[in-house]
N, CA, C and O atoms as a DFTB+ gen file, in Angstrom:
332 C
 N C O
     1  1       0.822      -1.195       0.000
     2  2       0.000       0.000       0.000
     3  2       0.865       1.257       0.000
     4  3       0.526       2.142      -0.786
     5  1       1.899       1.452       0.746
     6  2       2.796       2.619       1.133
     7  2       3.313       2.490      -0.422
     8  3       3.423       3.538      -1.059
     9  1       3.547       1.582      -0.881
    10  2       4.648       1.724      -2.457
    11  2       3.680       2.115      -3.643
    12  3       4.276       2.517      -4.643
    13  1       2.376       2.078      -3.722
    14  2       1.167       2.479      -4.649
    15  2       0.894       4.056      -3.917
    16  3       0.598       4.858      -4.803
    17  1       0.918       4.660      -2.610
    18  2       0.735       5.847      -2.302
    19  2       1.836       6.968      -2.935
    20  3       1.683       8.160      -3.201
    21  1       3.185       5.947      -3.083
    22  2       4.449       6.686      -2.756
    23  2       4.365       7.421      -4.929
    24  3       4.325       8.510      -5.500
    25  1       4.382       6.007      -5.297
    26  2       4.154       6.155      -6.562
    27  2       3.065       7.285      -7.236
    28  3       3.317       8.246      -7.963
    29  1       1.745       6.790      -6.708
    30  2       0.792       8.455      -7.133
    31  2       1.228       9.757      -6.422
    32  3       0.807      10.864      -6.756
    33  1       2.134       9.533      -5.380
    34  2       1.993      10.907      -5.322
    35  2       3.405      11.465      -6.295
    36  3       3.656      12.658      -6.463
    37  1       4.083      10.529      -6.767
    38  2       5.283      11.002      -7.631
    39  2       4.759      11.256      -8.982
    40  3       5.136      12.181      -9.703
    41  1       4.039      10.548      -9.224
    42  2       2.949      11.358     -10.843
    43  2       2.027      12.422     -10.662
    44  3       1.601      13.096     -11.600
    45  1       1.595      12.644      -9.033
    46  2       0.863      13.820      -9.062
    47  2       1.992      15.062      -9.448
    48  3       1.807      15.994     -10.231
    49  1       3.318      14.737      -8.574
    50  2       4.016      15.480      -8.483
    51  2       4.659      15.983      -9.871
    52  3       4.870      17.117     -10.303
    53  1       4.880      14.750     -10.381
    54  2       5.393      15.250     -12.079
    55  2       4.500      15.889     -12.799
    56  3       4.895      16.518     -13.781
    57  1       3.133      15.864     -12.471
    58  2       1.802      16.572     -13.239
    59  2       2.153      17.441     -12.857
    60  3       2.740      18.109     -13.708
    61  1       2.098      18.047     -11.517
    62  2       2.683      19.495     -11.300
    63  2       3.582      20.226     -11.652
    64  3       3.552      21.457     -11.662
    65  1       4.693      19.341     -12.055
    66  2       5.820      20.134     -12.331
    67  2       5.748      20.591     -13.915
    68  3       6.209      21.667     -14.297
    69  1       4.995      19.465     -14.945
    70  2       4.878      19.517     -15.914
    71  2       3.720      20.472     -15.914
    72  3       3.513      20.783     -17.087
    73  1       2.834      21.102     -15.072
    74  2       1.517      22.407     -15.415
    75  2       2.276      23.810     -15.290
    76  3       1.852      24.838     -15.817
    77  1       3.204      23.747     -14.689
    78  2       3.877      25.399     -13.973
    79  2       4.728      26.221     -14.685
    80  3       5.221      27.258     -14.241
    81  1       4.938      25.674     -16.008
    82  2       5.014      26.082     -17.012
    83  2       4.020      26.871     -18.063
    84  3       4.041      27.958     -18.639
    85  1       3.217      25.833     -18.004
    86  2       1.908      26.658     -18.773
    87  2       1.266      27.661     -17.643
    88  3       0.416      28.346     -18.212
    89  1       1.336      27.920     -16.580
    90  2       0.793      28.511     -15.755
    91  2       1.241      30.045     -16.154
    92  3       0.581      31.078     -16.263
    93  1       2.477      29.792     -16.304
    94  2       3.965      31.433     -16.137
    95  2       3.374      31.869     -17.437
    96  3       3.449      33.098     -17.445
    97  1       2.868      31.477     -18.447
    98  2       2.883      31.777     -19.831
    99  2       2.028      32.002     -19.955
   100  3       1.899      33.001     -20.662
   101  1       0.950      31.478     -19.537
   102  2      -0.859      31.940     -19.814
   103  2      -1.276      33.388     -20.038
   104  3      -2.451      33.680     -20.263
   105  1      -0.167      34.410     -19.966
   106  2      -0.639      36.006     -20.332
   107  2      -0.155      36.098     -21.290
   108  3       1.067      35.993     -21.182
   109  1      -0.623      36.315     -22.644
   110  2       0.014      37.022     -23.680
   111  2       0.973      37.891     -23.707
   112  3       1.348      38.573     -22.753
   113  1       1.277      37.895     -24.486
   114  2       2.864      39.049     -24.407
   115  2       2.147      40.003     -25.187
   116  3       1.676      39.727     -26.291
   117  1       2.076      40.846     -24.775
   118  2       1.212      42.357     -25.359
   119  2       2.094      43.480     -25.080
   120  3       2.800      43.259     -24.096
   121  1       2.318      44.823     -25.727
   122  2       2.589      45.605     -25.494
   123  2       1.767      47.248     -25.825
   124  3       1.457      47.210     -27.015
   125  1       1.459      48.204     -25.397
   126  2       1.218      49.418     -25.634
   127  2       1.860      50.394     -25.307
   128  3       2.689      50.514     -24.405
   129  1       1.274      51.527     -26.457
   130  2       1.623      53.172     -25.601
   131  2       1.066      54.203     -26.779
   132  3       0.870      54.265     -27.993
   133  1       0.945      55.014     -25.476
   134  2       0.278      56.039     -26.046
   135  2       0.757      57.223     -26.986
   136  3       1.895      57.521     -26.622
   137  1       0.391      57.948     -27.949
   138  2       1.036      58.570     -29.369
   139  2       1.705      59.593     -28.403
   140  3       1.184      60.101     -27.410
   141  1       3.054      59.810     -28.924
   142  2       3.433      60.857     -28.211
   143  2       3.640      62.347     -29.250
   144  3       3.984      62.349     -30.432
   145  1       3.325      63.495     -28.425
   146  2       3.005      64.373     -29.279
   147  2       4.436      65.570     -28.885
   148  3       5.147      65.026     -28.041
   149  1       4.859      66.654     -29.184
   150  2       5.312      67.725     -28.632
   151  2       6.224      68.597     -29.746
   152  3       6.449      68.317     -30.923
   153  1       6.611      69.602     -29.060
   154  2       7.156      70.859     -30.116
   155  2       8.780      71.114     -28.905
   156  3       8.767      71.104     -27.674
   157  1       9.761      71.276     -29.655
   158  2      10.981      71.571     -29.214
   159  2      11.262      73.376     -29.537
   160  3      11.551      74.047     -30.528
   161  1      11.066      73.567     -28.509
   162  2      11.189      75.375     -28.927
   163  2      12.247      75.901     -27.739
   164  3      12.541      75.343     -26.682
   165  1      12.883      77.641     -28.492
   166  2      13.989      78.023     -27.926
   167  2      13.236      78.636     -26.552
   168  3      12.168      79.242     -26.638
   169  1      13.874      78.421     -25.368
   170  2      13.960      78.956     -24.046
   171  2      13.719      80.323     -24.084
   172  3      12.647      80.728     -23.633
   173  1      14.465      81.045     -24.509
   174  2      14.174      83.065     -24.637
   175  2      13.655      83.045     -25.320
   176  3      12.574      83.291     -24.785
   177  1      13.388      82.881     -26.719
   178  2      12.194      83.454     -27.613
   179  2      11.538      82.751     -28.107
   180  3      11.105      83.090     -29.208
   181  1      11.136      81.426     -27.545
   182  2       9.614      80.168     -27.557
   183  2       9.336      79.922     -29.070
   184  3       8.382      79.352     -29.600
   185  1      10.702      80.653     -29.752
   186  2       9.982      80.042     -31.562
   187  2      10.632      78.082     -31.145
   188  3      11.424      77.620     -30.323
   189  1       9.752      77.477     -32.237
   190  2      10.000      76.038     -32.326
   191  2      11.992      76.111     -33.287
   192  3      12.614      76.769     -34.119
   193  1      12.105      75.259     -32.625
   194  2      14.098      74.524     -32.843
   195  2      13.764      74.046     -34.308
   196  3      12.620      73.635     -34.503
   197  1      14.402      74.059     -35.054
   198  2      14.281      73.057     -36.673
   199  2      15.972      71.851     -36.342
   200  3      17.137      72.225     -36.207
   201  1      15.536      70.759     -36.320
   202  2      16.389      70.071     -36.828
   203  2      17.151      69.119     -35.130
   204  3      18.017      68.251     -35.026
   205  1      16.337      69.806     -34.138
   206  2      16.773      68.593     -32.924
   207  2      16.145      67.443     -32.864
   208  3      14.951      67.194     -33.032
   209  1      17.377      66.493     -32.516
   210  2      16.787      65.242     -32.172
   211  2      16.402      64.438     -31.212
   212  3      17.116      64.023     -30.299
   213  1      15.075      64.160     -31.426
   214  2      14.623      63.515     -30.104
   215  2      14.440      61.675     -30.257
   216  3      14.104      61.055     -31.266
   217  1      14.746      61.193     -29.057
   218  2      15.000      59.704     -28.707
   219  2      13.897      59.725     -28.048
   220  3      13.405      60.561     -27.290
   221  1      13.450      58.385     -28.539
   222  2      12.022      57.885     -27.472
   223  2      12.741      56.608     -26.874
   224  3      13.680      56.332     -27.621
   225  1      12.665      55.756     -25.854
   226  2      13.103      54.250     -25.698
   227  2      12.222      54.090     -24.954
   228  3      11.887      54.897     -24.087
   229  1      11.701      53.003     -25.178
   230  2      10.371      52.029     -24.662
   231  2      11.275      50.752     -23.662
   232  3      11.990      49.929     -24.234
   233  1      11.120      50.757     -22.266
   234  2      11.738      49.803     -21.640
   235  2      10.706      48.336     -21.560
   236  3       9.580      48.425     -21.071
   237  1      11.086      47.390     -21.942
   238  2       9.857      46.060     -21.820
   239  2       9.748      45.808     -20.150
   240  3      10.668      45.649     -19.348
   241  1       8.198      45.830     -19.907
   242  2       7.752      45.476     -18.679
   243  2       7.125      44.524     -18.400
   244  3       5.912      44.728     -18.356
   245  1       7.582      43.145     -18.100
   246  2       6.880      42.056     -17.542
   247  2       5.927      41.395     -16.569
   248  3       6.388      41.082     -15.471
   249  1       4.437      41.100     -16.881
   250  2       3.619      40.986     -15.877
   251  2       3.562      39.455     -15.497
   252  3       2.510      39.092     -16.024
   253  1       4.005      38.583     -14.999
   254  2       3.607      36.928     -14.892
   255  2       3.541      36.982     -13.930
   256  3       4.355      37.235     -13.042
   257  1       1.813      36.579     -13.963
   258  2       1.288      35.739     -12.915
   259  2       0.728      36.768     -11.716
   260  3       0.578      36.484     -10.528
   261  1       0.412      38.288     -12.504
   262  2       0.067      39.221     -11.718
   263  2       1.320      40.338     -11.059
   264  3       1.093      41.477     -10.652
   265  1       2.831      39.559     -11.100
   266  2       4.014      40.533     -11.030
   267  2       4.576      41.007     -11.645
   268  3       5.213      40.467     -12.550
   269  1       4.554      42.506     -11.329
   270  2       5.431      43.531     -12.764
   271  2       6.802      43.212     -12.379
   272  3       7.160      43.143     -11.203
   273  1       7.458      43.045     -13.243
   274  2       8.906      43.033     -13.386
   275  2       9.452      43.613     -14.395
   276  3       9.360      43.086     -15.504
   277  1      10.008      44.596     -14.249
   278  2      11.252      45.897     -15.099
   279  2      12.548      45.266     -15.276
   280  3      13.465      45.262     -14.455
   281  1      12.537      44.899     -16.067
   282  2      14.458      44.394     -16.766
   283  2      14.903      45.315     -17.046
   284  3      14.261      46.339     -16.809
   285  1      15.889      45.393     -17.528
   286  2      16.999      46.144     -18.329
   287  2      16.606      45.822     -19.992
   288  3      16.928      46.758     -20.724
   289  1      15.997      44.711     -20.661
   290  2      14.952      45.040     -22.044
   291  2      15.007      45.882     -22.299
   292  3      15.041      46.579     -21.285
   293  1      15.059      46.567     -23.331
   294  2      14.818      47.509     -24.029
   295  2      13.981      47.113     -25.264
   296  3      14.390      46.314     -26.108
   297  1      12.574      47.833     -25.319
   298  2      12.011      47.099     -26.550
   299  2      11.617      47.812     -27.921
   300  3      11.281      47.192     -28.929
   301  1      11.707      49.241     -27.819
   302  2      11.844      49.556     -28.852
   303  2      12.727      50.964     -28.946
   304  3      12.766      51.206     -27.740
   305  1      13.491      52.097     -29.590
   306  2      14.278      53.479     -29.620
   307  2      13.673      53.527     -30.779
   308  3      13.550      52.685     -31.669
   309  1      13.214      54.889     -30.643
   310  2      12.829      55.545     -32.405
   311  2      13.767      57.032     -32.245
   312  3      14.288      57.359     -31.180
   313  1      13.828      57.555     -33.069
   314  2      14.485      58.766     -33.185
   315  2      14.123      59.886     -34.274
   316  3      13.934      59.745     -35.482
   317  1      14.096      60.695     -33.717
   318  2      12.872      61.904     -34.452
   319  2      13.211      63.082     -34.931
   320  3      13.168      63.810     -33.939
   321  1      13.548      63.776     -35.912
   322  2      14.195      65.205     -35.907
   323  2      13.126      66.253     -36.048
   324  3      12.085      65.821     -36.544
   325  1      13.134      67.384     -35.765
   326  2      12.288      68.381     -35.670
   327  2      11.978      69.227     -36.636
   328  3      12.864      70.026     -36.332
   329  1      11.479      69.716     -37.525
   330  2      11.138      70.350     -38.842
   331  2      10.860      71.926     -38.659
   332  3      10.565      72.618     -39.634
């Protein structure tokens, strides 16, 4: 009896180990953000700059399993010049 208990609970156990995988993964990998808008203009006389460049970098933020986690990812840099 003890060697038939010992045994199911070692296949329950491998069932488990083999679900906790699909568990971590069950959120899609999605990303957003919102349009970003703005004008680069001079400090003393507020006319708009022609020709600075602006960097956006999007850092990837990880949610599994309900916890945000911030890496060092980087998931997207665009770069923009001013007209």
């Amino acid at each position: 009896m003890f060697v038939r208990l010992t045994r199911l609970y070692g296949y329950l156990f491998a069932a488990l180990l083999a679900l906790v995988p699909l568990v971590t993964v069950a959120e899609p990998f999605t990303y957003s953000a919102k349009e970003i808008h703005g004008q680069v203009v001079d400090e003393a006389t507020g006319a708009p700059l022609e020709g600075v460049v602006i960097v956006a970098q999007w850092q990837l933020v990880r949610m599994i399993n309900g916890w945000r986690w911030a890496g060092d990812d980087v998931l997207k840099i665009i770069e923009a010049v001013t007209d």
